[in-house]
C-alpha positions, -999 to +999 in steps of 0.1 A: +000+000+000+018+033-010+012+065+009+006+098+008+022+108+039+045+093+066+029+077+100+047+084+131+049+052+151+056+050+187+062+009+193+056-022+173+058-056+180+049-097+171+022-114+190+026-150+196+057-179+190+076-180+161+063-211+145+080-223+106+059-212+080+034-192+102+031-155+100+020-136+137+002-105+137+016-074+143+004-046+170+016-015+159+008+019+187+009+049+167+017+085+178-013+104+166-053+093+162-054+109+126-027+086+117-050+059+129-079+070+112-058+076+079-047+039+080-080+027+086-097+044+058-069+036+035-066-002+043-090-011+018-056-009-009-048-039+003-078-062-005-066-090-026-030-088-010-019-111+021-021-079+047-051-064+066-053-039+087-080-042+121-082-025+150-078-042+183-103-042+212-107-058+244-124-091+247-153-076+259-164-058+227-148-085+206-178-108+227-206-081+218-189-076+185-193-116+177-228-121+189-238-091+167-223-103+138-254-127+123-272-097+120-247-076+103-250-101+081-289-104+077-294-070+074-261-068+048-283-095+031-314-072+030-296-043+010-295-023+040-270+002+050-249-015+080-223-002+106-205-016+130-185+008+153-169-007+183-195-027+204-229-009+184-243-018+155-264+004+130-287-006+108-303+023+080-285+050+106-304+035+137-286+019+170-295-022+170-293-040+204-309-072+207-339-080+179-347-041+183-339-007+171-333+017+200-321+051+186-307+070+155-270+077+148 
């Protein structure tokens, strides 16, 4: 992925053994949030490469994130607009939390 700008990074590092033939993600901290964001909205460049770029939460939204995820799906399904942002998920602009729609974005 080629880049307009530089990103200031303040500590990298491998997760995991060192296995053969196994590749271990990577947690990268970065200096500044707009560097964050810039990489986040850029990561799409690498579709059809073997890199991705995610963002890393605690196990606690990665739990909400998971059990949300069927109807991400069902409403992606439907044609309908669909957003996942941390542990909340939108559906046509409006907050989803369990089988109901509780407020607008």
């Amino acid at each position: 992925m080629k880049l307009d700008r530089s990103i200031a990074i303040d500590r990298a590092h491998r997760l995991g053994k060192k296995y053969d033939n196994k590749s271990r993600p990577i947690v990268v901290k970065l200096h500044s949030y707009s560097d964050k964001v810039f990489l986040l909205t850029n990561c799409g460049k690498l579709k059809g490469s073997n890199f991705f770029i995610t963002e890393q939460f605690p196990k606690q939204i990665l739990e909400v994130r998971k059990a949300l995820s069927p109807y991400l799906k069902e409403a992606k399904g439907l044609g309908k607009s669909v957003a996942l942002i941390k542990d909340k998920l939108y559906i046509n602009k409006k907050l989803y939390q369990g089988g109901m729609i509780i407020a607008e974005m």
